[in-house]
C-alpha positions, 0 to 999 in steps of 0.5 A: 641786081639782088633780089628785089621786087618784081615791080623794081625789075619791071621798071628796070627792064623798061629803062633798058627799053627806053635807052635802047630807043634813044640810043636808035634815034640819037646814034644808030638809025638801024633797023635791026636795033629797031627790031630788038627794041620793039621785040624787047617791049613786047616781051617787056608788055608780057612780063608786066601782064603776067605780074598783074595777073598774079598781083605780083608787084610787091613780092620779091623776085628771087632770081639770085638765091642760093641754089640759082648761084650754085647752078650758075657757078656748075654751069660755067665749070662745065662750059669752061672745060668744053672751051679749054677742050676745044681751043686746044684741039682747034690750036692742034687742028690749026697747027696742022693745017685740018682747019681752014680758019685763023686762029682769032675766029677760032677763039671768038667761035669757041667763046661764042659757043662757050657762053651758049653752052653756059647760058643753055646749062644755066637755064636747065638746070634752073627752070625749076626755080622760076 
């Protein structure tokens, strides 16, 4: 999503909401899916207050300017080194036999870790715009 109008965001979070909530009750009858959605309505409620207070509705959200996108672009640089590092020295550590996993969760705990890396720049090097 572009820049769009706080209240246009607030109604898209609340459709995820309400297809998380009929996903649980057509297809999964998951507790911890339960869990997620009435966490994300909680947060979803908050976000809704918190526009009101501001009489924010009908400003832009401006989540995707310029410099938002550059620290995106720097923080998946960044993450995309850290991971091609540690998939090579995990490949070496596993070809010698210093790691006692497979080389499947190997590159499924450095994606994992690489995206968390990504995320952690990101909203670093961002909380200034927000």
């Amino acid at each position: 999503m572009g820049n769009v109008k706080y209240r246009t965001d607030f109604i898209f979070k609340c459709l995820i909401n309400i297809g998380l909530f009929i996903y649980f009750l057509i297809f999964s009858r998951d507790p911890i899916l339960l869990l997620l959605v009435i966490l994300n309505a909680i947060y979803v409620i908050s976000i809704g207050i918190k526009i009101h207070k501001e009489k924010g509705w009908n400003r832009v959200y401006r989540k995707h300017d310029q410099r938002t996108k550059s620290n995106t672009h720097f923080a998946g640089y960044i993450s995309m080194w850290i991971m091609l590092v540690a998939l090579i020295v995990g490949g070496l550590s596993i070809k010698y036999n210093l790691l006692p996993i497979d080389s499947l969760k190997l590159i499924s705990g450095v994606f994992l870790a690489g995206l968390l890396v990504w995320l952690v720049i990101r909203d670093y090097l961002n909380v200034d715009e927000i």
